[in-house]
Each structure stands twice: as C-alpha cells, then as structure tokens.
C-alpha positions as CSV (number, residue, x, y, z in Angstrom):
1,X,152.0,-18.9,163.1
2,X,155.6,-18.3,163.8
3,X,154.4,-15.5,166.4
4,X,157.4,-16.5,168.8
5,X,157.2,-13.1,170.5
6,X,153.8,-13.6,172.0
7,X,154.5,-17.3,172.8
8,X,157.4,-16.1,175.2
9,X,154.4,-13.5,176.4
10,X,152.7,-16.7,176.8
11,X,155.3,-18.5,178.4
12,X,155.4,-15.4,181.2
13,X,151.6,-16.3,181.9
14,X,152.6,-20.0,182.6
15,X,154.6,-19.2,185.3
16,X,152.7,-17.0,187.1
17,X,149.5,-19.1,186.9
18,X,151.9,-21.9,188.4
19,X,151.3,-24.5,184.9
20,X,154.9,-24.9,184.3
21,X,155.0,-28.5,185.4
22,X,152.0,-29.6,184.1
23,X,152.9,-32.3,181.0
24,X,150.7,-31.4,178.3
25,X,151.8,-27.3,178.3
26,X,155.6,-28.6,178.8
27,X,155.4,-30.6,175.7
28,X,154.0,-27.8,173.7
29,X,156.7,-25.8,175.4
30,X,159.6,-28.0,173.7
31,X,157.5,-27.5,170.3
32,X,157.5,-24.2,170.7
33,X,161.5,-24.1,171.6
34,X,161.9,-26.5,168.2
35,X,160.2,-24.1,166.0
36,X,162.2,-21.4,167.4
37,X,165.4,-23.4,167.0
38,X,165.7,-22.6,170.6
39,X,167.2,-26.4,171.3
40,X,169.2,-25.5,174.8
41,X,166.2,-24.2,176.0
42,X,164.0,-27.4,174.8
43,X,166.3,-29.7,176.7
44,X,166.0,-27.2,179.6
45,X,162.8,-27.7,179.4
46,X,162.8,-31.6,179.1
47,X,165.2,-32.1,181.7
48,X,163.1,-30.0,184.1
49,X,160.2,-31.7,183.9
50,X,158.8,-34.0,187.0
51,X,156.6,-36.2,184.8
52,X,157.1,-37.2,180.8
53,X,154.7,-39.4,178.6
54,X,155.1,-40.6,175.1
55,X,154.9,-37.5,173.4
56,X,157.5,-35.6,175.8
57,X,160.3,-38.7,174.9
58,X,158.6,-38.5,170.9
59,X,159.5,-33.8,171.3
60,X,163.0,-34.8,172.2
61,X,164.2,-37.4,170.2
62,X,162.8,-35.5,167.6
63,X,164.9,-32.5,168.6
64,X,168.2,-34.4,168.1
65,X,167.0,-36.0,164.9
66,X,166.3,-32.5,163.4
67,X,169.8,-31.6,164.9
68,X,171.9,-34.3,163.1
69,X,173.2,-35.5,166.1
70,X,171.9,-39.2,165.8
71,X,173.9,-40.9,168.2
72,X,172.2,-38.7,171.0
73,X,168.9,-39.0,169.1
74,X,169.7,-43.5,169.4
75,X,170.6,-42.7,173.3
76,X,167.2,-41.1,174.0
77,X,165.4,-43.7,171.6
78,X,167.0,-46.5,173.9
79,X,166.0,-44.9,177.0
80,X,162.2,-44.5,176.4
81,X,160.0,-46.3,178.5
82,X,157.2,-46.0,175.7
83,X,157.0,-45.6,171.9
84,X,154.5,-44.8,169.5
85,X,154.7,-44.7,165.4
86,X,155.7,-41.0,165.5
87,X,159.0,-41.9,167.4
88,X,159.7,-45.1,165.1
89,X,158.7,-42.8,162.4
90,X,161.4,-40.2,163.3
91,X,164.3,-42.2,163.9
92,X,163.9,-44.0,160.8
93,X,163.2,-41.6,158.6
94,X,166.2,-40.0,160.2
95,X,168.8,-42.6,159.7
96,X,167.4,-42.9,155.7
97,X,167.6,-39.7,154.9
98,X,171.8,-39.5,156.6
99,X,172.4,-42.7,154.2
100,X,172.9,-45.2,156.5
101,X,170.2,-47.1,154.9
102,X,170.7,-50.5,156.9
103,X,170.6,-49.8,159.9
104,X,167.1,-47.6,159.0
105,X,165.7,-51.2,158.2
106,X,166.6,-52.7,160.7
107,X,164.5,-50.4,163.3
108,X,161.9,-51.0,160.6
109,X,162.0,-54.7,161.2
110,X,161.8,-54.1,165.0
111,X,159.3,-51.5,165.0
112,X,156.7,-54.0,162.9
113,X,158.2,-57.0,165.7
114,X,157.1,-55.1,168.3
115,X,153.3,-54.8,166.9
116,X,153.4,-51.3,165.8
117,X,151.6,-50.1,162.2
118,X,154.0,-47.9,160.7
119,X,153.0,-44.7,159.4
120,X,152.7,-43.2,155.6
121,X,155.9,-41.2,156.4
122,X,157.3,-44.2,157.8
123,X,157.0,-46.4,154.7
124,X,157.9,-43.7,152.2
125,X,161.4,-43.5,154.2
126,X,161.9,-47.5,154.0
127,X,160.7,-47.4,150.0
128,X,163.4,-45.0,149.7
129,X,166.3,-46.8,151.8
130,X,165.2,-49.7,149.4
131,X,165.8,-47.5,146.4
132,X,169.3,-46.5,147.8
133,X,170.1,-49.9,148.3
134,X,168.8,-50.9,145.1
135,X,167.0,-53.4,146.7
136,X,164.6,-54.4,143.6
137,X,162.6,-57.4,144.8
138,X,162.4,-56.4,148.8
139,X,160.8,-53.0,147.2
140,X,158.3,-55.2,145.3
141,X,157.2,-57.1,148.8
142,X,156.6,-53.9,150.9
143,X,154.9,-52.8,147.5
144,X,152.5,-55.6,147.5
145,X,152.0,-54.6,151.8
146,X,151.2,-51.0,150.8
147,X,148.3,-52.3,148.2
148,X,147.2,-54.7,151.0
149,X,146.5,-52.2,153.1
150,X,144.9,-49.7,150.5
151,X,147.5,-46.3,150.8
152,X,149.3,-47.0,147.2
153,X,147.0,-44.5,145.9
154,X,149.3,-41.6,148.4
155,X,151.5,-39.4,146.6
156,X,154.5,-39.7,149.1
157,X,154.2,-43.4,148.8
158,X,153.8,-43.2,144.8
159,X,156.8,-41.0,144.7
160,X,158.7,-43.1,146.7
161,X,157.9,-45.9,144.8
162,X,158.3,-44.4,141.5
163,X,161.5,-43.6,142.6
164,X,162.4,-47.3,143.9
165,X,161.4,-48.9,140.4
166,X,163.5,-46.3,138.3
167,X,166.7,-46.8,140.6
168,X,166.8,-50.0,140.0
169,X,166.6,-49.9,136.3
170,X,162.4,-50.8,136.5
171,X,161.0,-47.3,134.6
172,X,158.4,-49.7,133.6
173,X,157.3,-50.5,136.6
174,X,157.4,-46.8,138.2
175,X,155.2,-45.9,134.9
176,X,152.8,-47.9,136.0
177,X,152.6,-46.6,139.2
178,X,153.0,-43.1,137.7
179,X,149.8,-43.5,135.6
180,X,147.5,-44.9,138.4
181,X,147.8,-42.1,140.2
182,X,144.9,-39.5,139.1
183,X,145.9,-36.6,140.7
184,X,149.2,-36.2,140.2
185,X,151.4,-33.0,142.0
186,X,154.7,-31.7,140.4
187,X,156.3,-33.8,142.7
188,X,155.4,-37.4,141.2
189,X,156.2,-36.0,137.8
190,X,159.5,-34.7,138.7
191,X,160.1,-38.3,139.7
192,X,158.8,-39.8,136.5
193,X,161.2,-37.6,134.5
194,X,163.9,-37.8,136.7
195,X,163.6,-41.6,136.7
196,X,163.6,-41.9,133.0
197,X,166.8,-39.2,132.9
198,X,168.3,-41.3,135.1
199,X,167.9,-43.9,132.9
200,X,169.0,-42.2,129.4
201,X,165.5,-42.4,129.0
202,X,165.1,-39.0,127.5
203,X,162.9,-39.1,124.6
204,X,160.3,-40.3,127.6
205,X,161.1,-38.0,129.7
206,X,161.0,-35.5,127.3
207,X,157.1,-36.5,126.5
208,X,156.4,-36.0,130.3
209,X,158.3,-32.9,130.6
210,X,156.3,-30.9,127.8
211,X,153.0,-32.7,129.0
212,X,153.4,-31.2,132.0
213,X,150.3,-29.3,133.8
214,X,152.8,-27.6,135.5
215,X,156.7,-27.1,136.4
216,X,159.2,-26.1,138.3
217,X,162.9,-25.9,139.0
218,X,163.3,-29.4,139.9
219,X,161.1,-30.6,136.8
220,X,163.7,-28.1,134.7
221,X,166.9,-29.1,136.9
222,X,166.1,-32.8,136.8
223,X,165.5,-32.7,132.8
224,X,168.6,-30.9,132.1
225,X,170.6,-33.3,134.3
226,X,169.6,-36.3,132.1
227,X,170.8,-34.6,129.4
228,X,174.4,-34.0,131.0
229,X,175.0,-37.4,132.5
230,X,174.5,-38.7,128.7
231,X,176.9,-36.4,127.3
232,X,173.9,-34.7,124.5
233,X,175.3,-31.3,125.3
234,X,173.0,-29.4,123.0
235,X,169.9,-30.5,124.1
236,X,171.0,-29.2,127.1
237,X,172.2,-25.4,126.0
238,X,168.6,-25.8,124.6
239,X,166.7,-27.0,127.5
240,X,168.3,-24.1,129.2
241,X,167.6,-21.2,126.8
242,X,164.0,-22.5,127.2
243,X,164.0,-22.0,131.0
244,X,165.6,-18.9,130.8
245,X,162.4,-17.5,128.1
246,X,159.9,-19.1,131.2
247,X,161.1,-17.1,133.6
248,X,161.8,-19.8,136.0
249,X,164.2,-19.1,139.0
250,X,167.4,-20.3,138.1
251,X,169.2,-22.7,140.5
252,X,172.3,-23.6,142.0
253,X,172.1,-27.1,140.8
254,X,170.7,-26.0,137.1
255,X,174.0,-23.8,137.2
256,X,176.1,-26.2,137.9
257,X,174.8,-29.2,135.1
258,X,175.3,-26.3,132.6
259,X,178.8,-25.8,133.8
260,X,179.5,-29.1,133.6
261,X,178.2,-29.1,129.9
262,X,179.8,-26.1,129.0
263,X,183.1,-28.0,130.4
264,X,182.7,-31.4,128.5
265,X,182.2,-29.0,125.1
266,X,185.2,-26.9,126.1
267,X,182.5,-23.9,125.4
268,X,184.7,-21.0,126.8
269,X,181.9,-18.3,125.3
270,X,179.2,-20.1,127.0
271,X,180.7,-20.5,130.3
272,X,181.6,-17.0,130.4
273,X,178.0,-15.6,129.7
274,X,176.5,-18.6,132.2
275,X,179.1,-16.8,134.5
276,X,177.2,-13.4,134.3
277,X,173.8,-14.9,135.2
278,X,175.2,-16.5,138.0
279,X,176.9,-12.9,139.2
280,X,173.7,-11.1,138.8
281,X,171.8,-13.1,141.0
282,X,174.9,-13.4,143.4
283,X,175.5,-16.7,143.4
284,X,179.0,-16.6,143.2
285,X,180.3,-16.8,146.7
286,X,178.4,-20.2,146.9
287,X,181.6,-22.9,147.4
288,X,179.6,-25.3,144.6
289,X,179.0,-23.0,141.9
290,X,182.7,-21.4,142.6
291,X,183.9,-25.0,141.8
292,X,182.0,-25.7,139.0
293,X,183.2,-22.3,137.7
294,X,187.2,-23.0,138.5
295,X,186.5,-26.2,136.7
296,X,184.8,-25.0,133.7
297,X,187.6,-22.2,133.1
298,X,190.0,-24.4,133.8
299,X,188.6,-27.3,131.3
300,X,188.4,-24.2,128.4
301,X,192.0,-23.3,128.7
302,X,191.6,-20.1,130.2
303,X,193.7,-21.0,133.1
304,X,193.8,-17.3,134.6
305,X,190.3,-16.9,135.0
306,X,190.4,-20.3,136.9
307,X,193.1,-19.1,139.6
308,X,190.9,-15.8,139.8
309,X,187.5,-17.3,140.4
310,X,189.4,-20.2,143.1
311,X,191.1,-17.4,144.6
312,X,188.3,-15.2,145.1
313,X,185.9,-18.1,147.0
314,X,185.6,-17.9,150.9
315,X,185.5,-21.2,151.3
316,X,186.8,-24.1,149.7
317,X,186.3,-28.0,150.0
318,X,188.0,-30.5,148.5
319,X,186.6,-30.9,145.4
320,X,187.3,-27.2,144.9
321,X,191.0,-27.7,145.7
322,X,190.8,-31.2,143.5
323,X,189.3,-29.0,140.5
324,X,192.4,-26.2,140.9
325,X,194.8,-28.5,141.4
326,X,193.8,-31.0,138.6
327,X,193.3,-28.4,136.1
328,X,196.7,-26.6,136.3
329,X,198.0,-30.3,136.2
330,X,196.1,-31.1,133.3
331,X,196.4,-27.2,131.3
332,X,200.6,-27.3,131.5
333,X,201.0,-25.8,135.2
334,X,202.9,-28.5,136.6
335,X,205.3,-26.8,139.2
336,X,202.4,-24.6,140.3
337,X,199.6,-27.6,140.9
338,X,202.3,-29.3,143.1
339,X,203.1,-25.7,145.0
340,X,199.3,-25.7,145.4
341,X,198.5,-29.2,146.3
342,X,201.6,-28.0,149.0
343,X,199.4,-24.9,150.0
344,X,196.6,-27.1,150.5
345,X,198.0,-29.3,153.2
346,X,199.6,-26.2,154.7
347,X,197.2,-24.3,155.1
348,X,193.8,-26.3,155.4
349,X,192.1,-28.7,157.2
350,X,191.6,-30.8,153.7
351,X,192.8,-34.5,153.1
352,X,193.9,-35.6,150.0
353,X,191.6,-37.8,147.9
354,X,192.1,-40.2,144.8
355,X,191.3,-37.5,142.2
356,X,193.9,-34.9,144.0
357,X,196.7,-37.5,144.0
358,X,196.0,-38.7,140.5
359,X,196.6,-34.9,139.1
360,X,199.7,-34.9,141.3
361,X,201.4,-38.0,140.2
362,X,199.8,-36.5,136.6
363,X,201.9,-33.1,137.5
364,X,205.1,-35.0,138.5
365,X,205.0,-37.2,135.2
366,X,205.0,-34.4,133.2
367,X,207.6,-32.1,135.1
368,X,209.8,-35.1,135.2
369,X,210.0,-35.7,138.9
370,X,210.4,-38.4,138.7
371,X,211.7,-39.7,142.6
372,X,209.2,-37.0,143.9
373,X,206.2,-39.0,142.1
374,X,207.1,-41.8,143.0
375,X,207.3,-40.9,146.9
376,X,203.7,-39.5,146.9
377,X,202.5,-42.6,145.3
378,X,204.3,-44.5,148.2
379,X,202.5,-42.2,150.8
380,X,198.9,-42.8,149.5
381,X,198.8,-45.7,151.7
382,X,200.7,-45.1,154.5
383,X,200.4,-41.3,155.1
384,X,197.1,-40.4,153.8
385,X,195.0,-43.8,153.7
386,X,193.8,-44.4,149.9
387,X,194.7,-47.7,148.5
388,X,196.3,-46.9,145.0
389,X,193.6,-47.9,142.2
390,X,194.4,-48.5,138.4
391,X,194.5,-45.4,137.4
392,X,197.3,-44.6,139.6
393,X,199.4,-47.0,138.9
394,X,199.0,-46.3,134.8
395,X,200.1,-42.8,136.1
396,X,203.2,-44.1,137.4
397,X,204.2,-46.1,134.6
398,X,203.8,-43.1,132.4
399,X,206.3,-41.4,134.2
400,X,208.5,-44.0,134.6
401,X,208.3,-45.0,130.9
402,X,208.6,-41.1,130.4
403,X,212.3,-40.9,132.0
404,X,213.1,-44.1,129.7
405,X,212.6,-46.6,133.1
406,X,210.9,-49.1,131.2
407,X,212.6,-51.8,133.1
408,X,211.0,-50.5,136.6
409,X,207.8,-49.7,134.6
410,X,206.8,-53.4,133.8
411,X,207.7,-54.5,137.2
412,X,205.2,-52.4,138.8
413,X,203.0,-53.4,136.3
414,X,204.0,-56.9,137.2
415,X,203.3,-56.4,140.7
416,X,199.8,-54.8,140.4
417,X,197.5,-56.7,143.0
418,X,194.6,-56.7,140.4
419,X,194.4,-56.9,136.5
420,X,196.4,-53.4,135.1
421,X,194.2,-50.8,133.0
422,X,194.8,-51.2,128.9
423,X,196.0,-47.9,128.9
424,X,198.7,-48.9,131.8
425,X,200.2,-51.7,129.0
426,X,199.5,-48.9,126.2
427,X,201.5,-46.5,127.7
428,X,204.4,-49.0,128.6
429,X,204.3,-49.7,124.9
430,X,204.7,-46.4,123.4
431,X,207.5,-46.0,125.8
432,X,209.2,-48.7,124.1
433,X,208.4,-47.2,120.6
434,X,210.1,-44.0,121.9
435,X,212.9,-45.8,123.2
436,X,212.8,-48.9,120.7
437,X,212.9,-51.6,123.3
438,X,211.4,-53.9,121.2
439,X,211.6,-57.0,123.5
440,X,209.5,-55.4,126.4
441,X,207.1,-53.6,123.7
442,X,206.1,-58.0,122.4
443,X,205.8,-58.9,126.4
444,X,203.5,-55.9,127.3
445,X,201.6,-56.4,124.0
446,X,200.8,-60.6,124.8
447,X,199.4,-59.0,128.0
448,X,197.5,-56.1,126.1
449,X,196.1,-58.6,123.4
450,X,195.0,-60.9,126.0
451,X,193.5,-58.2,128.6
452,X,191.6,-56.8,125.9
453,X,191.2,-59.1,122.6
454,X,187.8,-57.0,121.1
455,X,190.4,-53.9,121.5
456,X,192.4,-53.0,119.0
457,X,194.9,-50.7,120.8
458,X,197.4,-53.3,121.6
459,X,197.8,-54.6,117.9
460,X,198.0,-51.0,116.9
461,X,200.4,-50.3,119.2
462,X,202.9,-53.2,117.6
463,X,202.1,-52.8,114.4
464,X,203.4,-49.2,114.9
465,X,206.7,-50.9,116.9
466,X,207.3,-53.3,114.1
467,X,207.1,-50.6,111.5
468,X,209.4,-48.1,113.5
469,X,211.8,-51.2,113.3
470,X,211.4,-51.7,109.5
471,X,210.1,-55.2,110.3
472,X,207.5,-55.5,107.7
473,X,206.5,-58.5,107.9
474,X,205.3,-58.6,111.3
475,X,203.3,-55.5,110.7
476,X,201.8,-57.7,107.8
477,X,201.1,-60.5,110.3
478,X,199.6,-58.2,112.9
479,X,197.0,-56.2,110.1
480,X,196.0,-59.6,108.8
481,X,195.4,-61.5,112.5
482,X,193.4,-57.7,113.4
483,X,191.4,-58.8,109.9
484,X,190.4,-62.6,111.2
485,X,189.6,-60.9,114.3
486,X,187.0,-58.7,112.9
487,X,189.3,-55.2,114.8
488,X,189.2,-52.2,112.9
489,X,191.2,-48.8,114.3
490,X,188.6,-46.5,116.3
491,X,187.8,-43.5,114.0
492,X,188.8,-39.9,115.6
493,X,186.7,-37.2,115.3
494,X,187.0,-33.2,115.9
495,X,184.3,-30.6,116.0
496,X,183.6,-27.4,116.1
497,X,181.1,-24.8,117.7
498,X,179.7,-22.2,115.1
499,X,177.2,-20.2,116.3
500,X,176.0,-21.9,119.2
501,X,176.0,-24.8,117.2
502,X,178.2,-27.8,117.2
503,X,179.3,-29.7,114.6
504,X,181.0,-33.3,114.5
505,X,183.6,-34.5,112.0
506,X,184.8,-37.7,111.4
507,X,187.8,-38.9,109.0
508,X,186.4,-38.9,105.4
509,X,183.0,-38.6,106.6
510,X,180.4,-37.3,104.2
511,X,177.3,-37.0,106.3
512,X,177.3,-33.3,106.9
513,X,174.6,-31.2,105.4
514,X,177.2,-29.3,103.7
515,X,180.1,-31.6,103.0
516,X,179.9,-30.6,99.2
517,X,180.7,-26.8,100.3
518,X,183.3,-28.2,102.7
519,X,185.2,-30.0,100.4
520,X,185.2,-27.7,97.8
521,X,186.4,-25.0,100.4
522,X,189.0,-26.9,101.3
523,X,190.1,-27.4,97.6
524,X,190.2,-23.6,96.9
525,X,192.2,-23.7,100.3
526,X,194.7,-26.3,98.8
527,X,194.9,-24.6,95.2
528,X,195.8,-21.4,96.8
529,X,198.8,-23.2,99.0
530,X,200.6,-24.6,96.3
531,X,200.0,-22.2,93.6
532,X,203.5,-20.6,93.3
533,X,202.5,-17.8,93.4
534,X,201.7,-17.8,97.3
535,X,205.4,-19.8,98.2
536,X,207.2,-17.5,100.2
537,X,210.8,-17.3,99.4
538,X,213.5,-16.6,102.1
C-alpha cells in the first residue's frame, strides 16, 4: 500500500511486544526497508538478526541486486547456506539485464545442475541473454524445454521469445509465436513491431501497428525508430504528426528518433518547431534530448543555436561533448572544436572516445596543423587507450596529402596493420591530382582497383589524373577496361524540402510528377540569362 508511515507505527509495536527477533516479522521488516528504499536500515536489520532462513538470505541479495552493486549481491549469493528459485531467479535476471549475458548463463546452467526448476521470470531473463547474444539455435533448444513443460502460452515467455527470433534475423519464427498467442497485451505487439523495425521490416510492421487493439508510446516510439534506422525520413515526420493528433504522451526517446531524422534531412524548420514541443513539456534540461538537440542544430548549419543549447545543459556526457565537438569540426569551426575538445579534458571528468578524436584529427586536417594532428593521433594509443581504426588513419592521410606530404601519406598507408579504407587510397589520389604526382597517383590506384574491383572510384580517380596530364590515351584505356568490367560512375542526387515535403533529384532524371514544369522553368530561367538584355555591363 505504500503506507510507510504506519509501518514504522508498526515497527514501534514490534519492539515493545518483544517480536523483533523473531524471523518471519524480520524478513518482512527488510521488505518493508526495500520498498522504502531504506537499504542501510535493511542491512541493519539483516545483520541484527540471531536466526536467517532462505527467504532472509533471498530479502538481501535481492537488496544489492535492486542496488546495482552485483559484486556484493555474488558475495552474499556465495555465502548462502540455502537457495531457492527466487534467489537463482534474482541473480540471474540481474546479471542479464547489466549485459553481462555470459556469465547470466552460466548460473543458469548451475542452478538447473543443482536440481532446481527455474522460474517463468527466470527463463524470460535466459531467452533474453540468448537474444543479446544472438544465440539462434541455443534459443530454439530452451524453446522446445518451455513447450515441454506447457508455459509457451505466458506472455513474458512469448515476449521474450518473440524477441529472441527477431534478433536474430528469425521474424518468421517470432510471428509464429506472435500469432499463437490468443490474448495478446501491448506488450507482445510492441515486440512484434519492433522486431520487424528492427528488421527493415516495415510494411509488416506497419500492418501490426494500425491493427492494433491498442497502443502506446512504446508501440509509437518503437515504429518510428524502424523508420529512422532505415533512413525513410518521411514516413517518419508522418508517423509523428499522427501521434501528435492521438494525443499520446510524447517521449524522450520519440524526441530523440525525430531529431535524429530531422538531422539526417538537414530539416532546420523542423528541428526548430520539434524544439518547442520538447520546451513546453520541459524536457530540455534532460542531457539526451540536449544532445540530440546540439547535434541536430549543429547538422543544419545553424552552428549558434548549437553552442547555445550545449552551453545551456547541466550536465554533459560524452556523447554530448563528441556531438559539440564534431559539429564545429565538421560546420568550419576548426580552432574553436580543438579549444573545446581542450576545455573538455580541463575541465571534466570525460575520456576521449573514437568519434571525439576522429573530429579532432578532422579539425586539424582542415586548419592545417599539421604536427599538432599528427601528435594526437600518436596519443590515441598511448595516452588515452583507443587503438586507431580505419577511419583514422584515412583522416591522417588527408591531412598529410592536404600539406602536399604525399610521400609520408603512402607510408602510413603502407604501414596500416589491416587492409586501408577505399576512401584512405581515394584521398591519397586526389592529393596527387592536386599536386600532379602522377607516379604515386598509379601505385595508390593498383591498390584502390584491387581493394575494391566492383568500385568504380579508383578508375575514376585516374581517369581524372590522366586527363589533368593530357594523357589521353590512358583515360581511353581506363573508360574502356571500366566498360568490360560492367562499372558505371555512381549517380549524385540533390533534394529539396518544399512544404514539408521532400523531393529527390537525380542527374537527367525524368521521374518527377512534374519534370515537364521543371524543365520548362528552367528554360524560361536560361532564356532570361542570356538574353542581352539582362547582361550587366561594368
């Protein structure tokens, strides 16, 4: 009932009628400490007490597995005398649900040694450590167990194992358990949809989601998340307006998948009136939302309204400070992301990560500091403990390559310990069409058209070199090996958002519903440029 008051009235009563040591009232002493978050005065209570069964070592245990603290939690689980399947229970589902998902199988293996039947809970937490792990045909065996012993028909186990199949790529399989289910809560549904999301399933999840008796914010949050990790943007600004009309409370993870669309489109107008929602139901001082905000602003161009919402948060983390850091990198803001990435390890008690240092060497490259980005590349290891991955090094090399170091550029891409990114050769090679270095430009390309022979970057690349050089036949040579290869240029496109709509353009593409009205548009355009008329004169 929550009535904590009168259980401390009741507690008073205990100790006058002398029942203070007796085990059953001590026990539901601890419970009542637990509920009260009172956890001092729980282990006062524990520690006090003369005589402990099963359920007094079960309160306890489960006091430092609601607490986090699971090496104290493993202490107190080694020292019982006893066990039942609530303490297996708790302790497993404990070390699942902090992501150490091995070592929660491995008390499941010892708990079923040692003769004990786990528990519904108990197999819902192992079906989902299997579905972290990804463990496919191990989640198939406990499956067959479950229907052994008749509980597949439980909506935690369903769940769980609608949520095994779909993580490992089986929606199939978690329909089938979806649709033997009869009576089926929100909860099971929002793991149907999220499973086929999660999958790029989302015409099927899209027939669940309006079939739905009923939804909520996960079945809203979950559907517009599909729609963001596979990049179809305007389903989700539609999704969205739709929840917005339903009345359903907005979330802090529904906030930030809209951000994150509203980043990918570059949708400054969007982000801005996303912004206001998220002010008027004062969300704003929350450290995720402030990120996703700093990054959106930043990702739009509108760098000022970036610093402002970064410097307004009371807390930052370090994907806030990767996000501010990264984005004045990436918008022009060189000299200030390095003063800030400066800042950071000043004044906080964050460590750089890969992202930070990759917008940092990005920052240096582009400032030309050259000496200075290579020294932070030669601290990630030893200073701050991140092994330099691809990326990193095809940062360096487009520095290098930027100062005209070609020569120091191919050795480090030389002594790479793994396979160097495409865009690492690329960039060497339009270094050496800057600085026509043709003789490192055909060495780097070998290595390009090798690395990547269904690419046609690296033939690009030296046709462009050979043409810079006036050597015509070998851009002749290269066009007609790209020809017997089958490799055609990848088409750009541009777009543009009109009235919450966007539209996609492609080079002589015709597909638009009004490409006619375009095109004649763009003729009146061109008329009116080079009528006489219009030439200015100076």
């Amino acid at each position: 009932m929550g009535d904590f008051d009168l259980g401390m009235s009741v507690l008073g009563l205990i100790i006058k009628t002398g029942f203070e040591n007796n085990v059953s009232v001590s026990n539901s002493l601890i419970t009542l400490c637990l509920r009260m978050h009172e956890f001092d005065q729980a282990g006062r209570v524990f520690d006090r007490m003369e005589t402990r069964d099963v359920v007094s070592w079960t309160a306890i245990l489960d006091m430092y597995v609601e607490r986090g603290e699971l090496g104290e939690a493993r202490r107190i689980f080694g020292e019982m005398p006893q066990r039942n399947e609530v303490s297996w229970s708790a302790i497993i589902a404990r070390y699942s649900q902090y992501g150490d998902h091995i070592e929660a199988l491995k008390l499941f293996r010892n708990m079923v040694r040692e003769g004990f039947k786990p528990t519904i809970s108990c197999f819902s937490s192992i079906l989902c450590a299997l579905a972290s792990l990804e463990s496919l045909q191990a989640g198939k065996n406990l499956h067959a167990h479950v229907m052994k012993i008749g509980i597949e028909g439980d909506l935690f186990i369903a769940c769980s194992l609608v949520d095994l199949y779909c993580k490992c790529g089986e929606t199939k399989d978690g329909r089938l358990v979806f649709d033997l289910i009869e009576n089926k809560n929100v909860v099971l549904w929002n793991s149907m949809i999220g499973g086929y999301s999660t999958n790029g399933q989302m015409d099927e999840a899209k027939y669940l989601f309006d079939n739905m008796p009923a939804r909520n914010n996960i079945s809203w949050g979950a559907f517009i998340g599909g729609y963001v990790e596979y990049k179809q943007f305007d389903m989700v600004f539609e999704v969205f307006n739709e929840m917005l009309l339903s009345g359903e409370t907005l979330t802090k993870p529904t906030f930030s998948s809209v951000l994150c669309a509203c980043a990918s489109l570059t949708s400054l107008e969007k982000g801005r009136d996303v912004h206001g929602k998220i002010l008027k139901l004062g969300f704003q001082y929350d450290v995720y939302l402030g990120t996703a905000l700093t990054d959106m602003y930043a990702k739009c161009g509108d760098i000022e309204n970036s610093k402002q919402v970064f410097d307004r948060m009371s807390e930052r983390n370090e994907f806030s400070w990767t996000v501010m850091i990264q984005g004045l990198a990436e918008s022009g803001f060189a000299k200030e992301s390095l003063a800030l990435f400066e800042e950071m390890k000043r004044n906080s008690s964050v460590a750089p990560n890969e992202l930070m240092l990759l917008s940092v060497l990005f920052a240096c490259s582009h400032c030309g500091f050259v000496d200075k980005g290579l020294e932070f590349f030669g601290a990630m290891e030893l200073e701050y403990g991140i092994r330099p991955k691809g990326r990193h090094y095809t940062c360096v090399v487009d520095m290098l390559f930027r100062s005209g170091r070609l020569s120091e550029a191919e050795e480090l891409i030389n002594s790479m310990p793994f396979q160097p990114e495409a865009s690492a050769l690329a960039a060497l090679i339009s270094g050496c069409k800057t600085y026509r270095n043709e003789e490192i430009a055909e060495r780097t390309a070998r290595k390009l058209v090798e690395l990547a022979e269904k690419n046609s970057a690296g033939f690009i690349l030296l046709s462009n070199i050979y043409a810079s050089a006036g050597r015509w036949i070998d851009v002749s040579n290269i066009r007609k090996l790209m020809r017997e290869k089958g490799l055609k240029k990848s088409v750009g496109f541009s777009w543009i958002e009109v009235r919450s709509h966007l539209h996609s353009f492609y080079s002589e593409d015709g597909t638009h519903l009004k490409s006619a009205e375009i095109h004649d548009i763009l003729e009146l355009l061109r008329s009116e440029m080079t009528d006489p008329k219009h030439i200015p004169t100076f």
